[in-house]
C-alpha positions as CSV (number, residue, x, y, z in Angstrom):
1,X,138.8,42.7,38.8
2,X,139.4,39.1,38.7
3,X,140.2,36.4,41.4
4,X,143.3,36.9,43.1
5,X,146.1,34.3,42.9
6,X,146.9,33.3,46.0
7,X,148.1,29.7,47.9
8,X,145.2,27.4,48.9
9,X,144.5,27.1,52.6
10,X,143.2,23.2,51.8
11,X,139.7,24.2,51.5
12,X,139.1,23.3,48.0
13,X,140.3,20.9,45.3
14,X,142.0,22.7,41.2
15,X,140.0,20.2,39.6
16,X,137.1,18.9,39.4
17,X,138.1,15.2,39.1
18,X,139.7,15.9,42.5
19,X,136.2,16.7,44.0
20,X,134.6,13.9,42.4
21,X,137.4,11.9,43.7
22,X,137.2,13.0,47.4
23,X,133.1,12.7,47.2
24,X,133.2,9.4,46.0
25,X,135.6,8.6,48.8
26,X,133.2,10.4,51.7
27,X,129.9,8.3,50.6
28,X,132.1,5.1,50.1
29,X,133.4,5.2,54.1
30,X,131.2,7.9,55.7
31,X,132.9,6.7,59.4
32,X,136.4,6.9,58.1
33,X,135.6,10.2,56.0
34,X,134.6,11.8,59.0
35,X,137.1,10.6,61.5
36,X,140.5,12.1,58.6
37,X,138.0,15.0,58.9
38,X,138.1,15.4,62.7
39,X,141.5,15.0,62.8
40,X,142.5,17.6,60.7
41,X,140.2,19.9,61.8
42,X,139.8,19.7,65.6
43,X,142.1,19.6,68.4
44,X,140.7,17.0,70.7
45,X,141.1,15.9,74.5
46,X,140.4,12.2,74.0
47,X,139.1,10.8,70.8
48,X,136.0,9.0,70.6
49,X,134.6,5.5,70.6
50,X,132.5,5.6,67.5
51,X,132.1,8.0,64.8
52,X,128.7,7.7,64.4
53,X,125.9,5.8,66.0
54,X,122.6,5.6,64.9
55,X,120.7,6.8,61.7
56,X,117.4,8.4,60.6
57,X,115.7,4.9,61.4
58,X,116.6,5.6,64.9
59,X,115.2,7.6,67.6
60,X,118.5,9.3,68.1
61,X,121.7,9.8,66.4
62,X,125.3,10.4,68.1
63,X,128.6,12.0,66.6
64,X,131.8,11.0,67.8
65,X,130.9,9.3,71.2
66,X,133.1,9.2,74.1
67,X,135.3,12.0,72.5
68,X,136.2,14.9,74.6
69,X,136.6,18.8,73.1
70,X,136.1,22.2,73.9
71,X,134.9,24.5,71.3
72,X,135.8,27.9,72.5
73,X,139.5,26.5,72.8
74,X,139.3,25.5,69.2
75,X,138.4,29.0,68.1
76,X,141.2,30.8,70.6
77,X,143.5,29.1,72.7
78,X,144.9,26.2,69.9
79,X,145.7,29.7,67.6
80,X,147.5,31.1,70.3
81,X,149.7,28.4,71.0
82,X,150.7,27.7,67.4
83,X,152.0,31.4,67.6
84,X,149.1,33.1,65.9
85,X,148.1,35.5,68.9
86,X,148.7,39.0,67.6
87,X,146.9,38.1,64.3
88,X,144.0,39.9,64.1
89,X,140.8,37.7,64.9
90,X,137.5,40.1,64.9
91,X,137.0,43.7,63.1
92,X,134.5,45.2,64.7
93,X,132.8,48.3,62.8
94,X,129.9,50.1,64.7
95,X,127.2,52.1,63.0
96,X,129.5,55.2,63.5
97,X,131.8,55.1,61.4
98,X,134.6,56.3,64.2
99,X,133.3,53.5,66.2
100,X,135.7,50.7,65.8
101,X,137.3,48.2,67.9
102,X,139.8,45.2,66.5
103,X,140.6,42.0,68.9
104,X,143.5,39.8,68.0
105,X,143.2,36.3,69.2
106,X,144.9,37.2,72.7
107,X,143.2,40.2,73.5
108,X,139.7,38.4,72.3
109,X,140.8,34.9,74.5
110,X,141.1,37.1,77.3
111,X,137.9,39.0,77.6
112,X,136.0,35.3,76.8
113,X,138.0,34.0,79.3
114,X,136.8,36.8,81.6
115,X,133.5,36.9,80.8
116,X,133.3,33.4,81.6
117,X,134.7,33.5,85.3
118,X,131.7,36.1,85.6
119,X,129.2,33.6,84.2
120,X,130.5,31.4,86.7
121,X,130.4,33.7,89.7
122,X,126.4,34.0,88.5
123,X,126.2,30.8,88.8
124,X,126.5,29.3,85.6
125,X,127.6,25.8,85.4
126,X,127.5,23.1,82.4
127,X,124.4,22.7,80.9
128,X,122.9,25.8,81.7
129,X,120.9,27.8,79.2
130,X,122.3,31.5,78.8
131,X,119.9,33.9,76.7
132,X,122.0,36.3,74.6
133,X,120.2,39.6,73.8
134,X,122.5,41.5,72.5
135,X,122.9,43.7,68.9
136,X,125.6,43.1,66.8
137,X,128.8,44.4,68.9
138,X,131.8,42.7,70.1
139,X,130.0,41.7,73.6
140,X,127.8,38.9,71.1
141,X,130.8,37.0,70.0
142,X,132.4,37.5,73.6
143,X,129.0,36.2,75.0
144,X,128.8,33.3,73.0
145,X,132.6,31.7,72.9
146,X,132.4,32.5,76.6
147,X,129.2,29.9,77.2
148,X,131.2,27.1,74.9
149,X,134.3,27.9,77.5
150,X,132.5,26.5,80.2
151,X,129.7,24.4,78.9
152,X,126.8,26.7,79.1
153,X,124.5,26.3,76.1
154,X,123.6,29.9,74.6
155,X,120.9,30.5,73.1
156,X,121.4,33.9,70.7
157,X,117.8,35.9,70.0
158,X,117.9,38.4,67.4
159,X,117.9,42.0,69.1
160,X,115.2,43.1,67.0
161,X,111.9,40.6,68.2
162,X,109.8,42.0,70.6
163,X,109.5,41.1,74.4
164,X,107.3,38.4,73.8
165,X,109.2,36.6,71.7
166,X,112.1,36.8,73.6
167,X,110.5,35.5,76.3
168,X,108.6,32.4,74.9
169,X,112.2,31.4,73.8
170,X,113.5,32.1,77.2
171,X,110.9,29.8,79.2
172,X,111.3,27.3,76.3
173,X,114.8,26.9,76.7
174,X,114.7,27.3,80.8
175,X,117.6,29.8,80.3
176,X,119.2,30.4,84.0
177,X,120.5,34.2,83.1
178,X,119.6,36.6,80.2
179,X,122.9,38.7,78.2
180,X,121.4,42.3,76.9
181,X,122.1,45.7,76.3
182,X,120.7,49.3,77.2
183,X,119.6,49.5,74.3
184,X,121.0,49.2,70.3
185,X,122.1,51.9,67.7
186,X,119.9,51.4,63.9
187,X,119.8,53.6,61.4
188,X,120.6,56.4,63.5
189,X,118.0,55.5,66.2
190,X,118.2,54.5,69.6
191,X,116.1,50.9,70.0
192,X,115.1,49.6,73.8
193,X,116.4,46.5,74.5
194,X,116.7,46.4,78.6
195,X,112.9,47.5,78.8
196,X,111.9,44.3,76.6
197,X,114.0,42.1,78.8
198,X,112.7,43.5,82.0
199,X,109.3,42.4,80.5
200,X,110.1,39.2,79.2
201,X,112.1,38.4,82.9
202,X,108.6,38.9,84.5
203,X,107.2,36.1,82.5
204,X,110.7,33.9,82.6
205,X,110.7,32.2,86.4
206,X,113.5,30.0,85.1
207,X,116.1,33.3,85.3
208,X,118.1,34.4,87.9
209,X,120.2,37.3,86.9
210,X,120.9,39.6,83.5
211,X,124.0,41.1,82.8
212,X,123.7,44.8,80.6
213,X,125.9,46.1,78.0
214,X,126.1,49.5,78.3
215,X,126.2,50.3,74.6
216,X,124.1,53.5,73.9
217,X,124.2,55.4,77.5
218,X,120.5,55.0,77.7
219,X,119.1,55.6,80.9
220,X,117.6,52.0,81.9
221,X,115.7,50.7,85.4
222,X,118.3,48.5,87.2
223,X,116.8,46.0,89.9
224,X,119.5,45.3,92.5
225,X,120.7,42.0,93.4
226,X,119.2,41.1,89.6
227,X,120.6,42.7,87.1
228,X,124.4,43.6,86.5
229,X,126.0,46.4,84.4
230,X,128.8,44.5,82.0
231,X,131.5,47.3,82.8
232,X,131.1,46.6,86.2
233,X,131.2,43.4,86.7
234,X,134.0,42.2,84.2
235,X,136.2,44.4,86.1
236,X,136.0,43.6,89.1
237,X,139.1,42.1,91.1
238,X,138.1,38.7,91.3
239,X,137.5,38.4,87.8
240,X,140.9,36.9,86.4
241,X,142.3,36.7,82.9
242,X,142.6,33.0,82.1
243,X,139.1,30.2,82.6
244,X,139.9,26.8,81.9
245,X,137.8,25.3,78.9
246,X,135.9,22.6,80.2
247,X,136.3,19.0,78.9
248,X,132.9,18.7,77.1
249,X,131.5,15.6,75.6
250,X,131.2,15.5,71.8
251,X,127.5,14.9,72.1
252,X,126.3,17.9,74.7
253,X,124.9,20.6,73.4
254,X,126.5,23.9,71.8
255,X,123.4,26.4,71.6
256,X,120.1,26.2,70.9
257,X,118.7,28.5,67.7
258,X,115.2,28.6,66.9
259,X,114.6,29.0,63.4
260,X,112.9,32.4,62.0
261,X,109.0,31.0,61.8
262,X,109.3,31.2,57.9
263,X,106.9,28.4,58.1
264,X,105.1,28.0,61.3
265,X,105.9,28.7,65.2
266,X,109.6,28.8,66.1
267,X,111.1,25.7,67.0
268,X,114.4,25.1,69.1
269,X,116.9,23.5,67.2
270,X,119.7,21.9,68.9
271,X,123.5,21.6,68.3
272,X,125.7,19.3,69.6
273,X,129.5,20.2,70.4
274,X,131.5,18.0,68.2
275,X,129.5,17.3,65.0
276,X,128.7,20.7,64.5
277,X,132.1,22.5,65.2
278,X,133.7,20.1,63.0
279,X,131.1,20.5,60.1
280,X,131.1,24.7,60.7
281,X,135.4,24.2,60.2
282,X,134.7,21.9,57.0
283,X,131.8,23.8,55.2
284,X,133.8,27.4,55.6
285,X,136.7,25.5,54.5
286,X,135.6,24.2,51.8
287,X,132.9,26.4,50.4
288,X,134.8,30.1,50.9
289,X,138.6,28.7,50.7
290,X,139.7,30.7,53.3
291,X,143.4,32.0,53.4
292,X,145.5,33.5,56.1
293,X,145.2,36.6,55.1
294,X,141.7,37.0,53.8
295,X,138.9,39.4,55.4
296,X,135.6,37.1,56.0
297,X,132.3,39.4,56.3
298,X,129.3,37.5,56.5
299,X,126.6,40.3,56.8
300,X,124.3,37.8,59.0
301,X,123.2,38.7,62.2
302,X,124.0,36.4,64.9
303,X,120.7,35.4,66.0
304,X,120.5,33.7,62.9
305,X,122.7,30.3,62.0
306,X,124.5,31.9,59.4
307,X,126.0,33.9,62.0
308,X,126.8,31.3,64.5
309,X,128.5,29.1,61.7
310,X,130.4,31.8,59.4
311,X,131.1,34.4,61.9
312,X,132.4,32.9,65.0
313,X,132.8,29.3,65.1
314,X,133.6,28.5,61.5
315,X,136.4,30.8,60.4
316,X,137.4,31.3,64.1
317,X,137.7,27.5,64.1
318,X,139.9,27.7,61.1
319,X,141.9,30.2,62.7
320,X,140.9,33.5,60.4
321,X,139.5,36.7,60.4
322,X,135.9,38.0,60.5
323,X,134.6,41.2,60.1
324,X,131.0,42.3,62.1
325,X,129.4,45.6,61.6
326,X,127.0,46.8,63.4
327,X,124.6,48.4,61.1
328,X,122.0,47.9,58.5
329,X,122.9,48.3,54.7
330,X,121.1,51.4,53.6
331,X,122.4,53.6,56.8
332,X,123.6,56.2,56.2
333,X,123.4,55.7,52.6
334,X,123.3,52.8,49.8
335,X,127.3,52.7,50.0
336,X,127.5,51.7,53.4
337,X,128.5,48.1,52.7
338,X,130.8,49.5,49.9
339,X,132.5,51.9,52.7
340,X,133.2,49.0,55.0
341,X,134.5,46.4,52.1
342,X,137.2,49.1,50.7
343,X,138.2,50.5,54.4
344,X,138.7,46.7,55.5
345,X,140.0,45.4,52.5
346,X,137.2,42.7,53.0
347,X,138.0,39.6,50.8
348,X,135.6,37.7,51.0
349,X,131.6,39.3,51.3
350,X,128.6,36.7,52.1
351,X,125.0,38.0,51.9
352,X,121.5,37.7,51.4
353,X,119.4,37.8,48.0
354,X,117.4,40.2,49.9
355,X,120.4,42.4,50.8
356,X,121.2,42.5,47.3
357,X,117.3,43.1,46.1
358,X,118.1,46.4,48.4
359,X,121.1,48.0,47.3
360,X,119.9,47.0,43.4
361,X,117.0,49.9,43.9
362,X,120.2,52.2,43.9
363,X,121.6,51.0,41.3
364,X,125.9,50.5,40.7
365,X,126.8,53.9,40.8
366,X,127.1,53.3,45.2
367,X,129.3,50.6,44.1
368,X,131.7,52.7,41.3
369,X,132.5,55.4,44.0
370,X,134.1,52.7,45.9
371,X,137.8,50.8,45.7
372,X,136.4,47.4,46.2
373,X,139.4,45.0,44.1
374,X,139.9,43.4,47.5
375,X,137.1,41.1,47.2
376,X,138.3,37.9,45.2
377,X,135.0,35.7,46.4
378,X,131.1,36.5,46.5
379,X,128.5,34.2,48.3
380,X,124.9,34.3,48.7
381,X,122.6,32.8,51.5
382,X,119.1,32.8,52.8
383,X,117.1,31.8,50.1
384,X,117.1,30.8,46.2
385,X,119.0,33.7,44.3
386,X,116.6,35.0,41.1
387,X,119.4,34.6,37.6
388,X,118.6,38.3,37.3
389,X,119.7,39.0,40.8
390,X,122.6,36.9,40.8
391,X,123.7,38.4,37.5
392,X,123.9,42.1,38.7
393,X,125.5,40.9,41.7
394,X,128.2,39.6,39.7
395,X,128.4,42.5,37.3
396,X,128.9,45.1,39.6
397,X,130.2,43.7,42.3
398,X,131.9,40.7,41.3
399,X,133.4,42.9,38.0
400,X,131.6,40.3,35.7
401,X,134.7,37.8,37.0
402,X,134.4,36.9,40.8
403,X,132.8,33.7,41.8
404,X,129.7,33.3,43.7
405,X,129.0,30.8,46.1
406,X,125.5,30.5,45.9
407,X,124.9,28.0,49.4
408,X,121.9,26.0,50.0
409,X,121.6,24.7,54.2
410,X,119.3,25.7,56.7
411,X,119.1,26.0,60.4
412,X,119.2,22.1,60.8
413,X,122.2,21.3,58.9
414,X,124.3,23.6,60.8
415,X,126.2,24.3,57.5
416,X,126.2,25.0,53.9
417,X,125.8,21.2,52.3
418,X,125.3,22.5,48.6
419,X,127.0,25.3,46.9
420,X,129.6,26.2,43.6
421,X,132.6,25.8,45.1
422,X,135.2,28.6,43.9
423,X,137.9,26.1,42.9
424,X,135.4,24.6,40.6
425,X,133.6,27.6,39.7
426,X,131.2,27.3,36.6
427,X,129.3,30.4,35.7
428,X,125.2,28.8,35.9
429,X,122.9,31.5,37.7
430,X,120.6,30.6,40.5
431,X,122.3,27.0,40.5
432,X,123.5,25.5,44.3
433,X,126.1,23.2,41.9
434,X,126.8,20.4,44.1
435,X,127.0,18.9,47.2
436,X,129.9,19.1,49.5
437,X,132.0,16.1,50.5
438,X,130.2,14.2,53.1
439,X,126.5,15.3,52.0
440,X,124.6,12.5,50.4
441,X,121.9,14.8,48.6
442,X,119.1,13.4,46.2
443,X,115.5,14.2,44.8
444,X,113.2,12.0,45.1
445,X,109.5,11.8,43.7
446,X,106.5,11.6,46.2
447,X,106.6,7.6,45.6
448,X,109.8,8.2,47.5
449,X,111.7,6.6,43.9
450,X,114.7,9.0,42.6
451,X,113.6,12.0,40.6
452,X,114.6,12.1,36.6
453,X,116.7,14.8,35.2
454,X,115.0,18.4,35.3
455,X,112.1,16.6,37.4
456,X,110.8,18.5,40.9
457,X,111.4,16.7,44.0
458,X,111.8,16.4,47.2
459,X,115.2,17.6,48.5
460,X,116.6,14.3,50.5
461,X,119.8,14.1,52.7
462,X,120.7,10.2,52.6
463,X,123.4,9.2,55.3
464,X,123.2,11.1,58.5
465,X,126.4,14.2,59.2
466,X,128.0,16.0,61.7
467,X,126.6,19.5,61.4
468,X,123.0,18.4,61.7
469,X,121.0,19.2,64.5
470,X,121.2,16.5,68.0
471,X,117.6,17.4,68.0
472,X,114.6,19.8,69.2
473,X,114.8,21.2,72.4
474,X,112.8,18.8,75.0
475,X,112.0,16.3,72.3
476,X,114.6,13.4,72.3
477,X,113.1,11.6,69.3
478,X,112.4,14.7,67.2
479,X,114.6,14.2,63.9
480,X,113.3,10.7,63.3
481,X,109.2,11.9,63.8
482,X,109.9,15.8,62.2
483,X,112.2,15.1,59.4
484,X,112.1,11.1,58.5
485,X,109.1,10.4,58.5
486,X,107.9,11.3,54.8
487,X,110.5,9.1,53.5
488,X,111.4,6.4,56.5
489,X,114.9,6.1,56.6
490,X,116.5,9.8,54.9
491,X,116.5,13.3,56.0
492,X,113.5,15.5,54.6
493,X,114.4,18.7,54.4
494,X,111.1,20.1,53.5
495,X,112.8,21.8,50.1
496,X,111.6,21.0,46.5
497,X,114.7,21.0,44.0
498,X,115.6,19.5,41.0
499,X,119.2,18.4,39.0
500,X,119.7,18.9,35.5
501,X,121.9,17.1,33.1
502,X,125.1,17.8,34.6
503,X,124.1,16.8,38.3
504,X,124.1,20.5,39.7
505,X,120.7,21.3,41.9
506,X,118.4,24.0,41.5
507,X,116.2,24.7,44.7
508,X,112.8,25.3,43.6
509,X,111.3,26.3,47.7
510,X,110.0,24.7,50.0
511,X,107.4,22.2,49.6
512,X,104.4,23.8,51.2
513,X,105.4,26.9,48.4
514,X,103.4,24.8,45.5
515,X,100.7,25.4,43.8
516,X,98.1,23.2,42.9
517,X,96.0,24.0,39.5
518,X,93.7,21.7,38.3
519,X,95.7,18.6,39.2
520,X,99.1,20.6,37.9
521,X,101.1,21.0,40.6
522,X,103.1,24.5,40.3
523,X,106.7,25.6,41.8
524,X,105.8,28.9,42.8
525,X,109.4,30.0,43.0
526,X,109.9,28.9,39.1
527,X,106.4,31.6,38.7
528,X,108.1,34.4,40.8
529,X,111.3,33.7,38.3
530,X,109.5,34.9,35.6
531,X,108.1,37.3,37.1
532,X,111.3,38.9,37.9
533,X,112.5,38.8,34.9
534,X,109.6,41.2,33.5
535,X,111.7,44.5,33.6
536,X,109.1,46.6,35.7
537,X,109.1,43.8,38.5
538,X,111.6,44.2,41.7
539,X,110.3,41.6,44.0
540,X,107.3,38.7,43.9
541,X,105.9,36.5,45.6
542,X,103.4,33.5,44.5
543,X,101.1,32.0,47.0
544,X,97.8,29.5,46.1
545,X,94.2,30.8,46.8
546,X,91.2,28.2,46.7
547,X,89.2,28.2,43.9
548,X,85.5,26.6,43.7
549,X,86.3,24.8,39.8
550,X,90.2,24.9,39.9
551,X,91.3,23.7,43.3
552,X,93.7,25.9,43.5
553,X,94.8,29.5,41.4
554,X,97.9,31.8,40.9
555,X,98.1,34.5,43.3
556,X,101.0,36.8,42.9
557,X,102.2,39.6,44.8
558,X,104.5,42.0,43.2
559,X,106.9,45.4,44.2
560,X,107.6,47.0,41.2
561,X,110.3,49.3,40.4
562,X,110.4,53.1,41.1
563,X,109.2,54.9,37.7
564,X,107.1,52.6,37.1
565,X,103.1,53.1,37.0
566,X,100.7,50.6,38.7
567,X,98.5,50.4,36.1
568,X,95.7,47.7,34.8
569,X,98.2,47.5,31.0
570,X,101.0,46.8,33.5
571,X,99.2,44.0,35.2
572,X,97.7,42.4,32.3
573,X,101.3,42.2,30.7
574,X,102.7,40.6,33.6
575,X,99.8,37.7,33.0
576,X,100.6,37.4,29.6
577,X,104.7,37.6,30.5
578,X,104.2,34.3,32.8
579,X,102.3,32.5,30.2
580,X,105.0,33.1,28.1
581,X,107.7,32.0,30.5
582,X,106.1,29.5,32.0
583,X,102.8,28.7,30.2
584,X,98.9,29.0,30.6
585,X,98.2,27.0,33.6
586,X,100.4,29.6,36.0
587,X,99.3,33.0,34.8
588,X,98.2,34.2,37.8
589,X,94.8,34.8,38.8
590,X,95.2,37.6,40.6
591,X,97.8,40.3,40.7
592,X,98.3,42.6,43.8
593,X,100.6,45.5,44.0
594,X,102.5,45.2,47.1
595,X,105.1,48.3,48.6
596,X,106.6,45.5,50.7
597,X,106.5,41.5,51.2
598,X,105.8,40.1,55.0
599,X,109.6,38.9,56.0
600,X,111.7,38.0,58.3
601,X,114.7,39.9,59.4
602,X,116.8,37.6,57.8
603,X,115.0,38.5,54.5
604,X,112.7,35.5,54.1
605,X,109.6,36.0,52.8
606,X,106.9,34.5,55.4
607,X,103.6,33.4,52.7
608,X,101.7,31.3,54.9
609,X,100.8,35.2,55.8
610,X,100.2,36.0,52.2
611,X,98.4,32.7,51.7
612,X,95.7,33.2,54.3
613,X,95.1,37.2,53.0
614,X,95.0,35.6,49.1
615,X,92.2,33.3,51.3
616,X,90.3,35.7,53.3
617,X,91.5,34.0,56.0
618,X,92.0,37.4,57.9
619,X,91.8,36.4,61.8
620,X,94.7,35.1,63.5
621,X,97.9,35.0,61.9
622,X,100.0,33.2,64.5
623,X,103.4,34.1,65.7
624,X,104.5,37.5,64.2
625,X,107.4,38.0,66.6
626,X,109.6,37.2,64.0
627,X,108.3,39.8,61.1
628,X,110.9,42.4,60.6
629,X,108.0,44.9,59.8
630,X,104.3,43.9,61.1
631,X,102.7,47.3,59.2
632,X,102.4,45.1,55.9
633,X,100.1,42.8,56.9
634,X,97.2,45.8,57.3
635,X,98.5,47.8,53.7
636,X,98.8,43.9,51.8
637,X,94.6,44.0,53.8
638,X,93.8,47.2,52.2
639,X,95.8,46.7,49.0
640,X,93.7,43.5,48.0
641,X,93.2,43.0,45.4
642,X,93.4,43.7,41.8
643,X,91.7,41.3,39.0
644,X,93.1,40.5,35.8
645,X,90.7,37.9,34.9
């Protein structure tokens, strides 16, 4: 089934001459872009000063000075008062499918305004770090908008890490009180989650209290005058309905996030109030067009940015409707997604390449059993989509007609910056199309020059914009010494990419994913490409591996598909597929079957671990807190490796 028909909310633009038109305007006046922007967007206390001040020659970099806002206000009270209460804000769906719960704005205002007089009573003030350690249930969102009401800066960890790395995030941030539950509900399992913050408290002296959801009944150790039951507390009879939102500065900081590790230890990114509410509002506005009466699931977890921007602040912002489910995609079967899309009349379905990788070993038939005509708009996120992938993503659940929003940001930018948008939709798999208003993107070459058609490069940002980060926690100058440094002057986002003929970007992967053969550097991700286009193949990876002549050689891990035989023919055509494809200099070296890739729970494949066991390199491999399944590292150790040359 086709797009629907339906009237524009404002987020996009019929034509493409009225995108060019608007981009040309928001690189012409940046300031004055901005400022319409904010206006539109974001209901303000007092406006600001300046726009911007500062840039990436500059130690630091300021949105909107002077300007006073309140972001949890934005997402609630404004709706409210335009008449918009009983619409229906949050869907929540728990992993049992009887287990529901639906908030309109009201009833969700009030228990955020609650649970913030109860932060307060704890002893939360402005600027105060709050750990949230929570699954995905309605208490996360609660948590979060209930911080932003009074100026507390939450900082969201992903219920799945371990005690130690909620704790090394927890002393790094100097949180003051710590948000968890009993324990969490996955895939029909009960998971301990108060046990793992009772050991990461002994190790945090920064915290003074934690507050428990009781979520799964669990029987848990409660130490008196520490630790709160949720129930309990909200209920009591000094806790009133209505907190005033606190008159924040533009500039303070939101949350801090630290990113999943794909590439090194975590860091702690921060956001600032204004900038980055205003760019959540734009991006989801522009990118996913959303309408009054459109259902918005973005499958993300909320320790992740994707689910801080496009589940809470973003559409909430824009005054819409977001679904959250608790669950994982295969439980209790491959239709679970399905299930929740038709019962929700979800319209609008954002998700991982690695999500879709998953429900692909199934097949469509999950899908066909389904009544899913609601959707009119696809998205994916989290990494470069394969053509393949992207193409039976848009067969079968896109009904060969939907479009796909196919995003390129990351944790820094606080919002999608490239991406199709659906007004302008253009069927070109695996392609990010081009940037949004506001988002000066470019390639440049390592001379720091501008990249020629179809050439690799460095992906650059330009001119500084709202969504990106103020900085990293306890390091003032950060953005300037990280991220400008390579290039003095622009953004480095530490992503290779290219633009054809047309303009539209391709992201190739990040920059440390190359490959370096005999002077030929190698995008590894245009070597996994192929790969996954040999029919037998359902995920790769490509890592270099030192070589005493070469420099470097083609190391490729691959998952082939069930049926399939792992035999020496099998790997010996996949060598001779990738010349083909790509050509001699990236057949790979060496071949290694592999059940399953080292990733994070987001989905990301984490190679600097498959780089040091291509490398022999098998001592220490660094923070791990943030691998979704640490048992690969010892069967990718024992599986290693298989010869084709």
């Amino acid at each position: 089934m086709g797009p629907k028909n339906a009237e524009r909310s404002g987020g996009g633009f019929a034509r493409a001459a009225d995108y060019r038109q608007e981009y040309a305007k928001s690189l012409r006046d940046p300031n004055s872009y901005w400022a319409t922007r904010a206006n539109e967007l974001v209901t303000w206390y007092r406006k600001w000063d300046s726009v911007l001040c500062g840039d990436f020659l500059s130690d630091s970099i300021s949105w909107f000075s002077g300007a006073l806002l309140n972001a949890s206000y934005n997402c609630l009270d404004r709706h409210i008062e335009k008449g918009d209460g009983e619409k229906t804000a949050l869907i929540w769906q728990g992993e049992d499918e009887s287990d529901t719960k639906i908030f309109t704005y009201r009833s969700l205002h009030k228990e955020v305004c609650r649970f913030a007089n109860l932060l307060k009573k704890r002893g939360v003030g402005q600027g105060d770090c709050v750990t949230v350690y929570l699954p995905m249930i309605p208490e996360m969102v609660i948590s979060v908008l209930a911080c932003a009401r009074i100026g507390a800066v939450h900082c969201v960890v992903f219920s799945g890490f371990s005690a130690t790395s909620l704790a090394k995030r927890i002393v790094d941030c100097n949180a003051h009180l710590l948000i968890t539950a009993d324990a969490a509900f996955r895939a029909g399992r009960v998971i301990p989650m108060k046990a793992n913050a009772d050991e990461a408290f002994d190790e945090a002296p920064s915290l003074n209290a934690c507050i428990v959801v009781r979520r799964t009944g669990k029987e848990v150790s409660m130490k008196p005058g520490r630790d709160f039951f949720w129930h309990e507390e909200i209920s009591a009879d000094d806790i009133t309905d209505y907190c005033s939102p606190a008159k924040m500065q533009a500039d303070t900081p939101l949350y801090v996030l630290y990113t999943s590790g794909a590439t090194g230890d975590p860091k702690g990114v921060v956001h600032r109030t204004g900038g980055y509410l205003l760019y959540a509002m734009h991006s989801c506005q522009w990118v996913f067009d959303l309408k009054k009466n459109d259902i918005f699931w973005c499958t993300a977890d909320c320790g992740w940015i994707t689910g801080h921007t496009y589940m809470i602040y973003g559409p909430l912002g824009l005054g819409g409707t977001v679904l959250m489910y608790e669950g994982i995609p295969l439980y209790p079967g491959p239709g679970r997604f399905w299930e929740i899309v038709e019962k929700y009349k979800v319209s609008i379905f954002y998700t991982a390449p690695a999500v879709i990788r998953a429900l692909m070993r199934y097949g469509p038939e999950p899908i066909s059993q389904h009544d899913i005509s609601s959707l009119r708009l696809l998205g994916s996120v989290g990494e470069p989509i394969n053509p393949d992938v992207w193409r039976w993503y848009h067969k079968y659940v896109g009904s060969g007609s939907l479009p796909i929003v196919d995003t390129w940001w990351q944790t820094e930018a606080g919002g999608v910056m490239i991406a199709p948008l659906p007004s302008m939709y253009l069927e070109k798999p695996g392609s990010a199309a081009q940037p949004l208003p506001g988002i000066d993107a470019a390639i440049l070459d390592w001379h720091g020059q501008e990249a020629p058609a179809d050439e690799s490069g460095q992906l650059v940002i330009r001119h500084p914009w709202p969504g990106m980060l103020k900085n990293l926690f306890g390091k003032a100058d950060s953005v300037r010494k990280e991220y400008c440094s390579r290039f003095p002057g622009v953004f480095n986002t530490g992503d290779r990419a290219r633009r054809d003929a047309d303009g539209d970007f391709w992201i190739v992967g990040r920059t440390d994913d190359a490959v370096n053969v005999c002077g030929n550097r190698l995008d590894t991700v245009e070597i996994e490409s192929a790969l996954l286009r040999h029919p037998a193949v359902l995920e790769a990876a490509v890592v270099g591996m030192p070589h005493p002549d070469k420099g470097e050689v083609v190391y490729a891990y691959v998952t082939i598909r069930e049926g399939c035989s792992k035999s020496s023919q099998l790997l010996e055509d996949l060598r001779r597929h990738v010349r083909g494809e790509v050509g001699p200099v990236a057949s790979p070296h060496v071949i290694q079957y592999a059940a399953a890739l080292p990733k994070t729970r987001s989905g990301k494949i984490i190679r600097r671990i498959l780089r040091q066991i291509a490398s022999d390199d098998l001592g220490d491999f660094g923070d791990l807190t943030t691998l979704a399944d640490p048992s690969v590292i010892p069967d990718l150790i024992e599986g290693k490796r298989v010869e084709v040359e």
